[in-house]
N, C-alpha and C positions, 0 to 999 in steps of 0.2 A: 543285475538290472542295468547298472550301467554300462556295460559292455554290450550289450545287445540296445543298448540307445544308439552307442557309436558305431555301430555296424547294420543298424537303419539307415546313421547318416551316411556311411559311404556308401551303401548301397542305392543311396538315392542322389548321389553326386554322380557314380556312376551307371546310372540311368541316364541324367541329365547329359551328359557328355558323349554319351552315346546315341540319344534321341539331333540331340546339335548336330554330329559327323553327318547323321543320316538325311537332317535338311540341309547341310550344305551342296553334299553330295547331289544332291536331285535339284538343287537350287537352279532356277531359272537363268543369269548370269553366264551360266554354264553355253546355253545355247547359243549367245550371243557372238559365238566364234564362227560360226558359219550363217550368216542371215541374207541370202538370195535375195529375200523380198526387199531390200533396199537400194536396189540395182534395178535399174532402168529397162525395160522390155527390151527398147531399138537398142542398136551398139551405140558405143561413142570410147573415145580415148580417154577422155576426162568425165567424171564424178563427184560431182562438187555439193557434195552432203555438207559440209559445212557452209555454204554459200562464202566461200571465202573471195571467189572471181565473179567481176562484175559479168553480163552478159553480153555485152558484146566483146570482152577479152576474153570469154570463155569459147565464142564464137570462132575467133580468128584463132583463139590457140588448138580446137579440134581442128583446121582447117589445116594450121602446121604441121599439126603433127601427122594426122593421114598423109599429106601431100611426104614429109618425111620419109614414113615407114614405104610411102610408093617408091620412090628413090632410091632409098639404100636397104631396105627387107630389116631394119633397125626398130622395135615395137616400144615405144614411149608411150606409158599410161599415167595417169595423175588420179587419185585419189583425194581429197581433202573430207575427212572425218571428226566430228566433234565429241557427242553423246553414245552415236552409236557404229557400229562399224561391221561391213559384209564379211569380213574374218576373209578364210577363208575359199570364201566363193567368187573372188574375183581371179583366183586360178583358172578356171574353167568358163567365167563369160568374158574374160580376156583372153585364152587360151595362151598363156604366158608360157613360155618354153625358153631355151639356152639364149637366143636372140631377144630378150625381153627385158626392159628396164621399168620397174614402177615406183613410182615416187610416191608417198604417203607423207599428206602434211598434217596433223594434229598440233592443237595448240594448247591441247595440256599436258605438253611436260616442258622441261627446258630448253630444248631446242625442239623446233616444230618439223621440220624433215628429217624421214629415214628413206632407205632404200632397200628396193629388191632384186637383186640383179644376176642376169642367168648367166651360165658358165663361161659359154664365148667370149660375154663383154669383157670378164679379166682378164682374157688375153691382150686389150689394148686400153681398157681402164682399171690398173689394179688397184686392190682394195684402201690403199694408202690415199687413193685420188678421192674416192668417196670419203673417207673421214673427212680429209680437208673441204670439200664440197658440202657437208652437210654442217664443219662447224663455221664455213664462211659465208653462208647465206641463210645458217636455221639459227644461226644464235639470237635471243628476244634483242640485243643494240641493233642489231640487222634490222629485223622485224620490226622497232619500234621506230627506226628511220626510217625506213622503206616501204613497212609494210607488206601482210603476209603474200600478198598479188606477186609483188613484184622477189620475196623470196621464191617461191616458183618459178619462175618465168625467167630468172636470171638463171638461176642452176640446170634450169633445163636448156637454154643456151648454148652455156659452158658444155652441157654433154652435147648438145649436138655437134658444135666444132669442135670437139675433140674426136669424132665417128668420124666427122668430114673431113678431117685430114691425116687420118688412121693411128691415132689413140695420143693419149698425153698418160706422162707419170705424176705430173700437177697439175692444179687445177691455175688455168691461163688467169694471169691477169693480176696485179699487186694489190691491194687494198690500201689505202692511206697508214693503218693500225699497223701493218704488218713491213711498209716501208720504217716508219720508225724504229721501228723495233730493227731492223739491220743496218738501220742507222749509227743507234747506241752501241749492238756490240760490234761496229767499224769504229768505232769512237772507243771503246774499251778497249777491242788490240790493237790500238795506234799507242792508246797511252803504255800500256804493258811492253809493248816492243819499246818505245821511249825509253821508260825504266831502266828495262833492260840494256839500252846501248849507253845511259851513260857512261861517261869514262870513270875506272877504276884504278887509274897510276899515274904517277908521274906522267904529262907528255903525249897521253893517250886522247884520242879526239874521239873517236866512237869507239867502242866495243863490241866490234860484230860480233866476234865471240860469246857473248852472252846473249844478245840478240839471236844468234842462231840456236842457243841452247834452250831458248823459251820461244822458239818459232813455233811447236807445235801448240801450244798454247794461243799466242795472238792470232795464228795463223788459220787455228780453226775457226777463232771469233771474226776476224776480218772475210777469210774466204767464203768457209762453210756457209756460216750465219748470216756475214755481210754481204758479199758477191754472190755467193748463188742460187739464194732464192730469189734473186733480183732476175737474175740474166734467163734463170729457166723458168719465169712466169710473163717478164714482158722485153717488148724489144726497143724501150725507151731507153736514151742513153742518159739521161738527167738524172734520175736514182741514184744509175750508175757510178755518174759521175760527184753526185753530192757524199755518196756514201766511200766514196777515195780520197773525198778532199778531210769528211772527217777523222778517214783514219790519219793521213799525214798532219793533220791540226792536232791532234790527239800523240801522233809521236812526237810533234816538234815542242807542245806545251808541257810534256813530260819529260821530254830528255834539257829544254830549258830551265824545268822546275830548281834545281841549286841555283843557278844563276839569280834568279826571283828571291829564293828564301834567305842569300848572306845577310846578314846585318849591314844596315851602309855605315861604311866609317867618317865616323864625325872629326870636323878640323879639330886640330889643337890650338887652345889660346894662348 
């Protein structure tokens, strides 16, 4: 008797479990990957389901972008979707092909833009250019300064002069966040090359000897990290030049550091 209880119960768990697969399967959800009917009869470049652009920036940004694609044959489309989304079907009523860029802004997930981008464009924006482009203008500090408007609008910018003067491998332009930050590590191998040139003998005033043996070290912190994301995103020399002055304050406060830390000797009474 009791065996034939518990072989009721699995047999009614595996009912349950198999009745579940068959409405997920058929589950509604499902459709919501290709939805036409939320696409606009007339054409237009921009679709703005989420009502994220005012109307008359919605206005003047379709106006750029036709005038655009008239220009250079370069197809920029905007999407902005909240709830629900044409999946998709905006393949085929954008007729998106190799020449074709769409931007998709959603605001629920952590960063609000992605992208879709046809073949040709990576020949002159590779896909290193899009990460950086979508964590510098879709991140929510972006967005909550800015505002989701003007995260479009600005990245789509950036891609146009980057078309207009036949590609970039960065995306132009320094951010305040991202000067810091090659600030410090110009200021971290100032100090490490310091260290390292103190003198280590008798008589010895610098030691470029050590200084040269930890070059690759300060020297990827100062150049790589410090100099040149500076110099290949803008052509302001102020960066430039604050972030040279930290690295030599940075070597001259560490190869001074003994001099600071002796004890001072006190007179004799």
């Amino acid at each position: 008797m009791q065996s034939c209880f518990w072989r009721r119960i699995l047999v009614s768990i595996a009912v349950f479990f198999l009745a579940g697969s068959i409405w997920v399967m058929h589950s509604s959800p499902a459709l919501a990957y290709d939805n036409p009917e939320l696409l606009p009869n007339t054409f237009t470049p921009v679709v703005d389901l989420a009502k994220t652009l005012p109307e008359l920036q919605e206005e003047k940004l379709v106006t750029d972008l036709e005038q655009f694609e008239a220009d250079t044959g370069w197809k920029l489309r905007v999407l902005t979707q909240y709830d629900r989304t044409p999946g998709r079907a905006v393949i085929k009523y954008w007729s998106l092909d190799d020449k074709s860029i769409l931007l998709v802004a959603d605001s629920r997930g952590g960063n609000i833009l992605s992208f879709s981008v046809g073949d040709a464009v990576y020949k002159l924006l590779p896909r290193t250019f899009w990460i950086e482009l979508q964590t510098r203008f879709g991140n929510l500090y972006f967005v909550r300064e800015q505002g989701e408007d003007q995260a479009i609008l600005q990245a789509l910018e950036s891609v146009k002069g980057c078309l207009l003067k036949g590609g970039c491998n960065v995306v132009p332009g320094l951010p305040r966040e991202q000067w810091i930050l090659t600030l410090i590590t110009s200021i971290i191998g100032g100090v490490i090359c310091g260290f390292a040139a103190q003198p280590h003998r008798e008589g010895q005033v610098f030691a470029w000897q050590w200084a040269l043996i930890f070059s690759p070290l300060w020297g990827i912190l100062f150049i790589a990290f410090g100099i040149g994301p500076v110099v290949t995103r803008t052509s302001e020399w102020l960066p430039l030049v604050r972030n040279i002055a930290g690295f030599l304050i940075g070597v001259l406060v560490a190869y001074l550091s003994p001099i600071f830390s002796r004890p001072s000797s006190s007179p004799e009474s």
